[in-house]
C-alpha positions as CSV (number, residue, x, y, z in Angstrom):
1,X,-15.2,-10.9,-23.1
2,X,-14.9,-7.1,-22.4
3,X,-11.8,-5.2,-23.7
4,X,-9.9,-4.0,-20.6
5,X,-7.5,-2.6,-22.7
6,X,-3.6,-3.2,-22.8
7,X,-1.1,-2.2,-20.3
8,X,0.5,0.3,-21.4
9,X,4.1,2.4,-19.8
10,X,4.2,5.5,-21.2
11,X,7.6,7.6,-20.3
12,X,7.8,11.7,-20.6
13,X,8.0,13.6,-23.3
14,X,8.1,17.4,-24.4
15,X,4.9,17.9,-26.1
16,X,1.7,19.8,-25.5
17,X,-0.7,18.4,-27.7
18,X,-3.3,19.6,-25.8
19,X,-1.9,22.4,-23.8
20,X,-0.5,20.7,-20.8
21,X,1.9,18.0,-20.4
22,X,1.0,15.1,-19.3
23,X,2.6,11.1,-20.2
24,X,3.5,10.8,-23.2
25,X,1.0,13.1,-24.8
26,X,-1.2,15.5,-23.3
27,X,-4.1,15.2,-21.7
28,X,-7.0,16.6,-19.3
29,X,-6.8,16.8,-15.5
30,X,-9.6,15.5,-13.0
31,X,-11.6,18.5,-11.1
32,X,-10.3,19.2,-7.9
33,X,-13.1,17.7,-5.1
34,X,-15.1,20.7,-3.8
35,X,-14.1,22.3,-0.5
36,X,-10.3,20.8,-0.5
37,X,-7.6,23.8,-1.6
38,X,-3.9,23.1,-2.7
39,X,-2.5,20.6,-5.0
40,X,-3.7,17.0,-4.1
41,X,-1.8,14.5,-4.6
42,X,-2.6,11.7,-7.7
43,X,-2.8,8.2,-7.0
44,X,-4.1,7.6,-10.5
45,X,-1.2,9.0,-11.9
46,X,1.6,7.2,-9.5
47,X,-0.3,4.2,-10.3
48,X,-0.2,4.4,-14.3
49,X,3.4,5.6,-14.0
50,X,4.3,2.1,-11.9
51,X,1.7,-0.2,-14.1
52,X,0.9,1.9,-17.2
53,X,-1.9,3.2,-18.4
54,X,-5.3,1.3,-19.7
55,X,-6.6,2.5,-22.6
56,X,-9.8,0.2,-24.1
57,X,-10.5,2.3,-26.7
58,X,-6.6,2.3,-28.5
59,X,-7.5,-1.9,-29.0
60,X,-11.0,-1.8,-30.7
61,X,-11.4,-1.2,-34.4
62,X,-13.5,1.9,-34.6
63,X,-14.6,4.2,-32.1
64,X,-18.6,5.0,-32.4
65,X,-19.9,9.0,-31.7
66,X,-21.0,7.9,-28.1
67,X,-17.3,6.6,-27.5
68,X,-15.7,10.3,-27.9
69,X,-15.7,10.1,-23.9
70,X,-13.2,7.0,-24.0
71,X,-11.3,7.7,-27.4
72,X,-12.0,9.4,-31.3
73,X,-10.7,9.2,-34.5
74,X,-9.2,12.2,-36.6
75,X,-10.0,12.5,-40.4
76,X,-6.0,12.2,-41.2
77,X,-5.8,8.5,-39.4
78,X,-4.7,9.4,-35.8
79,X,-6.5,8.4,-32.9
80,X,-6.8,9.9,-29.3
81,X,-7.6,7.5,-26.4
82,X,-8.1,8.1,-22.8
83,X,-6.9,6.6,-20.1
84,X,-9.7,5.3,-17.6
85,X,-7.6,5.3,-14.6
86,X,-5.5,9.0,-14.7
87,X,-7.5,10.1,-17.6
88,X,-5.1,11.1,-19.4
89,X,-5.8,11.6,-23.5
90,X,-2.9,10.0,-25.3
91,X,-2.2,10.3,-29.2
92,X,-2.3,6.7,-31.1
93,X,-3.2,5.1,-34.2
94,X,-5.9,2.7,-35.0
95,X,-4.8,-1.1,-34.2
96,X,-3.4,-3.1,-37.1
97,X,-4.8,-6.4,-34.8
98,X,-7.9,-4.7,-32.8
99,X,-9.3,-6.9,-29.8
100,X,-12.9,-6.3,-30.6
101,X,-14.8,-4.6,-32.9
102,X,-16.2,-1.8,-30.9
103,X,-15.9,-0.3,-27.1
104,X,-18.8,-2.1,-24.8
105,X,-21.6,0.5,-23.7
106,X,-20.2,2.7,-20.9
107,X,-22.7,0.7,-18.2
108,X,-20.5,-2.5,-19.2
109,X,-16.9,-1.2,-18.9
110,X,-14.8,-2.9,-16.3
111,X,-13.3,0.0,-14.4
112,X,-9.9,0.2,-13.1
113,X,-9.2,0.7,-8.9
114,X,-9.4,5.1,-9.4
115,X,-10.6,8.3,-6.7
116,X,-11.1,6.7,-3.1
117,X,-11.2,2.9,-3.8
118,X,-7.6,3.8,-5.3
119,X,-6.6,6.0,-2.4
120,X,-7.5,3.1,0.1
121,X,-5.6,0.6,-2.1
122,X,-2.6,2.2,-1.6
123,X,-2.9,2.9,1.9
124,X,-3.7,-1.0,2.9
125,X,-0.8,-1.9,0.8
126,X,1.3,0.6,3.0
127,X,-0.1,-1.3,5.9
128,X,0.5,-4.7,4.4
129,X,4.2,-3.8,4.1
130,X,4.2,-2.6,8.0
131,X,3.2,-5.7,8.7
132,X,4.9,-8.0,6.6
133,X,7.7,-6.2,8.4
134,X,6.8,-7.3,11.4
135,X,6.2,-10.6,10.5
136,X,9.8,-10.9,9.6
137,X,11.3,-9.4,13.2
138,X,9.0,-12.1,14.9
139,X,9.7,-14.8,12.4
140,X,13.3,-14.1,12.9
141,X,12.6,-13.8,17.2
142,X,11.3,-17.0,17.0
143,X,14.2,-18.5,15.2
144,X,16.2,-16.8,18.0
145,X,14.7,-18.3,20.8
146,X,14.5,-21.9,19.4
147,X,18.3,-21.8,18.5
148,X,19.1,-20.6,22.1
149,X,16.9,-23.2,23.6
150,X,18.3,-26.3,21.6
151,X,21.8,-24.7,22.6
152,X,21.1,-23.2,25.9
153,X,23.7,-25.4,27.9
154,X,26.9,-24.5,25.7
155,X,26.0,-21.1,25.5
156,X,25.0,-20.7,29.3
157,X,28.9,-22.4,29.4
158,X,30.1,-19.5,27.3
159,X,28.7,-16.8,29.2
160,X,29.5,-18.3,32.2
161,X,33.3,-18.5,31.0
162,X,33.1,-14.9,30.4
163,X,31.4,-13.7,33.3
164,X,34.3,-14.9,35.0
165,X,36.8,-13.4,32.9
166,X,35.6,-9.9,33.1
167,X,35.3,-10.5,37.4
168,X,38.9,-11.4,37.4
169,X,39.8,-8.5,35.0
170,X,38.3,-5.9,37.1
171,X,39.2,-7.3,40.3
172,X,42.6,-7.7,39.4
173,X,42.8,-4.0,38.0
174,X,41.8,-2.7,41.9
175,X,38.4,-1.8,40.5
176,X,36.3,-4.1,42.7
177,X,33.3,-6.5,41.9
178,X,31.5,-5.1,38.2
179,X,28.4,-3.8,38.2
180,X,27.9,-3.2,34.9
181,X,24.8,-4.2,32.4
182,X,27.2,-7.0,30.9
183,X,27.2,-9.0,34.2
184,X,23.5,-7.7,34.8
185,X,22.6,-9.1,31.4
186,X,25.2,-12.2,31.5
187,X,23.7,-13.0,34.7
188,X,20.3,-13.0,33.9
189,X,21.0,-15.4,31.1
190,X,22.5,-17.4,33.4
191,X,19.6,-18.1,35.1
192,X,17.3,-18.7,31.8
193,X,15.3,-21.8,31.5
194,X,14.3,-23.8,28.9
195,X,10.8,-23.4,29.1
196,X,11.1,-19.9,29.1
197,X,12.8,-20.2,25.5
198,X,10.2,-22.4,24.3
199,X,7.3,-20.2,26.1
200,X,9.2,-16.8,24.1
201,X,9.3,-18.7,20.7
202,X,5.4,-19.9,20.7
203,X,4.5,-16.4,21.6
204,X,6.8,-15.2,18.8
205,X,5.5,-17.7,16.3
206,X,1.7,-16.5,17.1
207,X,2.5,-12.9,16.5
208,X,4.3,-13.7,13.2
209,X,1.2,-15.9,11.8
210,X,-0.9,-13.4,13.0
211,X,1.3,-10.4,11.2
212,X,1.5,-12.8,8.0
213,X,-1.9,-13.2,7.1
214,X,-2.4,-9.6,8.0
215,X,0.4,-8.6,5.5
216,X,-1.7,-10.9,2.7
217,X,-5.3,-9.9,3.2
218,X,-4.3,-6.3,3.4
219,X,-2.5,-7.1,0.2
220,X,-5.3,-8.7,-1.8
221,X,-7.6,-5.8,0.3
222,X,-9.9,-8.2,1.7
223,X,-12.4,-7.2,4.4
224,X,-12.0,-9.4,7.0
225,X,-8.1,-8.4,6.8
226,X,-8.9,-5.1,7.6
227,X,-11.4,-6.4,10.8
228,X,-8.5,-8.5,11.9
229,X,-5.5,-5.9,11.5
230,X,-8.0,-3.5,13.9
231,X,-8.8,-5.9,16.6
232,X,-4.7,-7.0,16.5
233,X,-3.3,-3.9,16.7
234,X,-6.0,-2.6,19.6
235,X,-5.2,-5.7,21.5
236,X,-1.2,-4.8,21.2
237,X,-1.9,-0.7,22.7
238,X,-2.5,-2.0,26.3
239,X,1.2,-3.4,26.0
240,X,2.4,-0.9,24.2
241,X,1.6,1.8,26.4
242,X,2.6,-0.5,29.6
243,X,6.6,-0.9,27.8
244,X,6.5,3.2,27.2
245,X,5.6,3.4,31.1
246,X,7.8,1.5,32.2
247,X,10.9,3.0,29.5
248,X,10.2,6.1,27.3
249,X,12.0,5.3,23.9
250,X,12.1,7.0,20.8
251,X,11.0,3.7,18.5
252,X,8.4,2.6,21.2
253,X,6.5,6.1,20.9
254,X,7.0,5.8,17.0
255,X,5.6,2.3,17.4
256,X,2.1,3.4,18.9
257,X,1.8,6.9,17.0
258,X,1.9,4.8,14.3
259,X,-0.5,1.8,15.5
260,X,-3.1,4.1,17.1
261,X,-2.9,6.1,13.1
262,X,-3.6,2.5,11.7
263,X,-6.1,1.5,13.7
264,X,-8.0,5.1,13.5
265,X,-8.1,4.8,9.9
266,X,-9.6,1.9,9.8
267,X,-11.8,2.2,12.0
268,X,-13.0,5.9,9.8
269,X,-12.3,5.2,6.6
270,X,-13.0,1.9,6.3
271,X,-15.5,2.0,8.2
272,X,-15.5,-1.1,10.4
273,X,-17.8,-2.3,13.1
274,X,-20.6,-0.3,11.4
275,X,-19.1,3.5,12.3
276,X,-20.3,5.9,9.5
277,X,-23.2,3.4,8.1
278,X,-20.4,0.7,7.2
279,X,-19.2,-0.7,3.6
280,X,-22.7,0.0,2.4
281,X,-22.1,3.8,3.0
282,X,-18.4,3.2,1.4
283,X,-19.6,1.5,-1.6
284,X,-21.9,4.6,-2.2
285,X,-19.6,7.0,-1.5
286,X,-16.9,5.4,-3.9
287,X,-19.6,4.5,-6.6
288,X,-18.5,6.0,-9.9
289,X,-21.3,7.1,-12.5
290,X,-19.7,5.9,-16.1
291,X,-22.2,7.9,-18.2
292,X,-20.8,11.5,-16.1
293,X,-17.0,10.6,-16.0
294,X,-16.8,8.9,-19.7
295,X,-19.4,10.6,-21.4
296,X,-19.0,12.0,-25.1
297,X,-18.8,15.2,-23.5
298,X,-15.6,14.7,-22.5
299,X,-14.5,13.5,-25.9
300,X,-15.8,16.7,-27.6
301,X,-13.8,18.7,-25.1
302,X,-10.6,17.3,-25.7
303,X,-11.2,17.4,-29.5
304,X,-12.1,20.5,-29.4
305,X,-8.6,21.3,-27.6
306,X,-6.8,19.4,-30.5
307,X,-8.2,21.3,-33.3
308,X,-7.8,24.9,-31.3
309,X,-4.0,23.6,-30.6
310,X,-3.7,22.8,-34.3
311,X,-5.5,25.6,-35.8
């Protein structure tokens, strides 16, 4: 069994081991990806700061010369390990109950979601949430329309009760016949069949299956989620765009800016449908190279920060 390393939640603290803040104890910063200016912003560190950090080489026994990329020893007992995620160098001590000898070789390691894969994990999850939103206005439509439906006579009773209360108000009051959106609506509601009900609640129960398992499979990021959430939310635009005809509203333009941003991102970053060589071209791109990101180099670097800081 590979060590994965133990979850760990680190909170903040003043101290600049290593000449820069960061967790609990200082550590190094990832390069900033060439051609993109300004401060980016860190998924890996939002992520360690909601899960914790993971940190294989604080549960082995001993850490070997070609493990200085992943963690090292000091000659007075401490030890400084790096988290594989945010890699950030945090100050520990050898394990009194170690989960396995040594660190596996770098080829082995089971790497965490980090860099692009990580990005796109928390922008599906964003989606999920969209939609498991929806799924709870349609699953609560649908609820709607099956109560009115199994109740339509004493509620068509109640409206027509007031309906007539508000035409004898107003004609009594010298204001003539209403003309109002209350009768308008009460009137229409009036004429509401049952089938309609059941015809509104099916279409309403279809949309919230449909939003559910997207919610899920964008969730657990699973691929055919992502080809189903496209082809949904392209097949919604035509209606969309025929309720903003037919009434501009502020939450029906937010509505499609928001689908049409959905639906271009994964269509581009994802990839779909084969546009910019498909998840073969996205595997590559997010491949990560253990050897160049965890390699002793790294290691030496940070110890050679520690003993500069200490000298």
């Amino acid at each position: 069994m590979k060590p994965r390393g133990r979850w760990r939640r680190e909170r903040p603290k003043e101290d600049r081991e290593l000449g820069r803040p960061v967790h609990e104890y200082a550590g190094t910063h990832r390069d900033r990806p060439a051609g993109r200016r300004g401060r980016r912003f860190d998924y890996e560190t939002l992520a360690c700061a909601l899960r914790g950090h993971i940190t294989p080489a604080a549960d082995v026994r001993r850490l070997r010369p070609q493990d200085e990329g992943l963690g090292f020893d000091l000659p007075d007992g401490r030890r400084f390990v790096r988290c594989i995620r945010c890699d950030a160098w945090m100050r520990t001590a050898p394990p009194a109950q170690p989960l396995a000898e040594s660190l596996p070789a770098l080829a082995e390691l089971e790497l965490p979601q980090r860099g692009r894969e990580l990005r796109s994990a928390f922008i599906l999850r964003l989606i999920a949430i969209d939609r498991a939103i929806h799924f709870l206005i349609f699953g609560a439509l649908a609820g709607l329309f099956f109560y009115v439906d199994a109740n339509l006579s004493r509620l068509k009773s109640s409206a027509s009760s007031l309906l007539q209360s508000i035409e004898s108000v107003a004609t009594n009051s010298g204001r003539g016949y209403p003309k109002g959106f209350i009768r308008r609506d009460l009137s229409k509601f009036l004429h509401l069949q049952n089938h309609t009900l059941i015809l509104l609640g099916l279409v309403a129960v279809a949309y919230c299956v449909v939003e559910g398992v997207e919610a899920v499979g964008l969730w657990m990021q699973r691929r055919w989620a992502e080809y189903l959430t496209a082809l949904a939310t392209a097949g919604f635009l035509p209606l969309e765009l025929y309720e903003i005809a037919a009434r501009v509203t502020v939450a029906r333009i937010v509505t499609l800016v928001v689908n049409i941003a959905i639906l271009l991102y994964l269509l581009w970053a994802k990839r779909l449908f084969g546009i910019r060589g498909g998840p073969k071209a996205e595997r590559e791109e997010g491949r990560i190279d253990p050897e160049e990101v965890f390699g002793p180099a790294h290691g030496k670097e940070a110890k050679a920060a520690v003993r500069a800081t200490e000298a």
